[in-house]
C-alpha positions in Angstrom: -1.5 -16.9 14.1 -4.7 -16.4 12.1 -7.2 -13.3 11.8 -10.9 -13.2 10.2 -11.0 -13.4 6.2 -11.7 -10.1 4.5 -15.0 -9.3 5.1 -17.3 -6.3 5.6 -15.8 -3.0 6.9 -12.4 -4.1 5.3 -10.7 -2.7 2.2 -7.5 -3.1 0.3 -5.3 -0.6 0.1 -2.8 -0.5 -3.0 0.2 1.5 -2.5 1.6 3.9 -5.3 2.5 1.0 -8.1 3.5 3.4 -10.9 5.7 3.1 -13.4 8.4 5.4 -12.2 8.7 3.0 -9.3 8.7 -0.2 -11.2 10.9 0.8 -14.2 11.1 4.4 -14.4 12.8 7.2 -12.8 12.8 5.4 -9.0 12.2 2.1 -10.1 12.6 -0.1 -6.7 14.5 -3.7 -7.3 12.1 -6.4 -7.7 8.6 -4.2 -8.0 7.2 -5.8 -10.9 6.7 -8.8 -8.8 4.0 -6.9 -6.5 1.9 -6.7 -9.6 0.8 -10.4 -9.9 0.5 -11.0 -6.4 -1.0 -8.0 -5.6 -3.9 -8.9 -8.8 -4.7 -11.8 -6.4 -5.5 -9.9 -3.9 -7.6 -7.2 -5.6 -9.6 -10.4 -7.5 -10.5 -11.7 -4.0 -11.6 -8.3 -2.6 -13.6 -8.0 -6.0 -14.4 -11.4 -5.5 -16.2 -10.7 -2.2 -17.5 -7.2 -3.4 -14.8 -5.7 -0.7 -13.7 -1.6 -1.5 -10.1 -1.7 -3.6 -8.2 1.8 -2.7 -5.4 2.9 -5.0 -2.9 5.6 -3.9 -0.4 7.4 -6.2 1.6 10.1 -6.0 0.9 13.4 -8.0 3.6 15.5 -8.1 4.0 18.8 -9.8 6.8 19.1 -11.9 9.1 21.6 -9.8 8.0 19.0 -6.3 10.2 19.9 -3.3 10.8 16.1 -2.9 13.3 16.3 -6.5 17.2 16.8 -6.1 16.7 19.8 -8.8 14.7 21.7 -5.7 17.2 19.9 -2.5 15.2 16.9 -1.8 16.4 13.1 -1.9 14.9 11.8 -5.4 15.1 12.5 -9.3 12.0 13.6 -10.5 8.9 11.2 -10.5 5.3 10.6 -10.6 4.7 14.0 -12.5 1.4 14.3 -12.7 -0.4 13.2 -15.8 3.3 11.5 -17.7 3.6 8.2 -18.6 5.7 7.3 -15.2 2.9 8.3 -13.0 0.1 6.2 -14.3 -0.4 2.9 -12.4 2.2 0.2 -13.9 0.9 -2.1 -16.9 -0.6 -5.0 -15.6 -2.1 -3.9 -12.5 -5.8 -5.1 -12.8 -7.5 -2.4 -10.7 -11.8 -2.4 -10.5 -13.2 0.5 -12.4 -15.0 1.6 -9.1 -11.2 1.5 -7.1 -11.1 4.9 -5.2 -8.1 6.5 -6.4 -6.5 8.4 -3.9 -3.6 11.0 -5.3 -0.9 12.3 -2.7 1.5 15.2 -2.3 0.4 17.3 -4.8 1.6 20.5 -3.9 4.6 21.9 -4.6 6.1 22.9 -1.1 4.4 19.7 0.9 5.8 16.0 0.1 3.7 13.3 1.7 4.3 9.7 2.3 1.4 8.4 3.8 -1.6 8.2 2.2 -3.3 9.8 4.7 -1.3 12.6 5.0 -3.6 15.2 2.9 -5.5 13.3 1.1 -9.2 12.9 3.0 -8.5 9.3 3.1 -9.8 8.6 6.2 -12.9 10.5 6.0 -13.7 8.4 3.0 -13.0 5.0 4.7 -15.3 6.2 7.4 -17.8 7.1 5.5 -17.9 3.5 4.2 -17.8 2.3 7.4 -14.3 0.7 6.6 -12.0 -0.3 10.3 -9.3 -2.4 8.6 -7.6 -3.2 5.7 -5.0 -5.0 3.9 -1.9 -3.4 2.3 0.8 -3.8 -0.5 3.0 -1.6 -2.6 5.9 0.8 -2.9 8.1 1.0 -1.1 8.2 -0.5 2.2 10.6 1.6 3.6 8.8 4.8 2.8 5.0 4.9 1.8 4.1 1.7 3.0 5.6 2.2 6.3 4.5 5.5 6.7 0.8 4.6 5.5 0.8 1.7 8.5 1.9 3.8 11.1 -0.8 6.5 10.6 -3.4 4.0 10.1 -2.3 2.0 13.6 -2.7 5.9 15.0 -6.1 6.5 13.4 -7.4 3.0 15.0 -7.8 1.2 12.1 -6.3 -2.7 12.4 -4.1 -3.0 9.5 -3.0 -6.3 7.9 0.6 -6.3 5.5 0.6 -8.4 2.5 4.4 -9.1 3.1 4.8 -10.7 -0.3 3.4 -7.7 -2.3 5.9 -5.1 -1.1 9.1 -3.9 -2.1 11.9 -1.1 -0.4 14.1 1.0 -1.8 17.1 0.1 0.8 18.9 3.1 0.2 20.2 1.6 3.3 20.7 -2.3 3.7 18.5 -2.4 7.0 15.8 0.0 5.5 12.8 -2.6 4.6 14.0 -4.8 7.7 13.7 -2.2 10.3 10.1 -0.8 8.6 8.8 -4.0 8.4 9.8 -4.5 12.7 8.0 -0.8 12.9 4.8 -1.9 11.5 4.5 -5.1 13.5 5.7 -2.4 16.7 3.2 -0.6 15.8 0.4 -3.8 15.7 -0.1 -4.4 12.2 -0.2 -8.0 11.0 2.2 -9.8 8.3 -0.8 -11.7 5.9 0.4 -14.0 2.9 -0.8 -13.2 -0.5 -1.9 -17.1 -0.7 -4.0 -16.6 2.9 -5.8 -13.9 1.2 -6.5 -15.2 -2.4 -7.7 -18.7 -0.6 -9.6 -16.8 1.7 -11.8 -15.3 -1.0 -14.0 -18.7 -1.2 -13.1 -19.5 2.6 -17.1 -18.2 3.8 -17.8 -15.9 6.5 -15.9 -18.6 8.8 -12.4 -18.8 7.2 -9.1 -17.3 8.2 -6.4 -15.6 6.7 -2.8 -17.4 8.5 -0.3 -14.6 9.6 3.1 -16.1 8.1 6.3 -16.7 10.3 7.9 -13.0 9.7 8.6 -10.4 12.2 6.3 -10.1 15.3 3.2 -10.0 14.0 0.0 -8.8 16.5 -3.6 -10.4 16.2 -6.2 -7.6 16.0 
């Protein structure tokens, strides 16, 4: 299955890769990996002078998300520490629109739309689809596709730039099997990164995972 390159009216989308979630406080297994192949895909969108979008979360220090207040996680992502900058390594454009999340005290948030005037801005720049990687899968990532598919916008997954959590086994399986439900597309780092000097004619291959859905 193939779809059009990245081209005009895309964006990439990069998907809370902080420290606290690659070694820190809620470090997910195998995160660090997203780094290098997610670099390919910013340098292509560069590349091809496409709009690079880089969520994070925000959190105050007393968030309603941390166990010390009855949610599910230690504390993470406080805003302005060391373990809520983006990880070391992570080559983002000095024009990348930085999008923080869930930065009130008494809201949590994991989409990146949820709060944050993310859509308005991608409208404004006339943006319908776009490419996504980062952490986690099962939380963020997933909940990121799933309001995009809502909003309209066609939504490719760079499968081999994100990582769950699996607090249960099944976690990252069943939220990859909701974003192809929900119509996004599973795209290969290597589709993307080849695609970059592909012309206005080239495709980026949907690999064999899930059920992918052309847009």
């Amino acid at each position: 299955m193939t779809l059009r390159a990245p081209g005009p009216g895309d964006a990439l989308l990069v998907v809370d890769v902080q420290n606290d979630f690659v070694t820190g406080s809620l470090a997910v297994r195998g995160a660090g990996e997203v780094v290098p192949a997610l670099n390919r895909c910013i340098d292509a969108f560069v590349r091809r002078r496409l709009p690079v979008v880089a969520s994070r979360d925000w959190h105050p220090p007393d968030h309603c998300s941390f166990r010390e207040r009855g949610g599910p996680w230690p504390p993470h992502c406080i805003a302005g520490t060391e373990g809520a900058q983006f990880a070391p390594g992570l080559v983002l454009p000095v024009d990348a629109l930085v999008v923080s999340k869930a930065t009130e005290r008494d809201r949590d948030a994991y989409s990146v739309f949820a709060g944050t005037g993310l859509d308005r801005e991608l409208r404004k720049r006339g943006i319908d689809r776009f490419f996504v990687g980062g952490l986690a899968t099962d939380y963020c990532v997933v909940n990121t596709v799933r309001d995009a598919r809502r909003l309209g916008y066609a939504v490719g997954v760079v499968v081999d730039a994100i990582r769950a959590v699996n607090v249960h086994p099944d976690d990252g399986a069943n939220a990859e099997a909701a974003m192809w439900a929900a119509g996004a597309i599973a795209v290969a780092v290597e589709a993307i990164a080849g695609a970059a000097g592909a012309g206005k004619r080239g495709a980026v291959r949907a690999p064999t995972r899930g059920s992918p859905v052309s847009d």
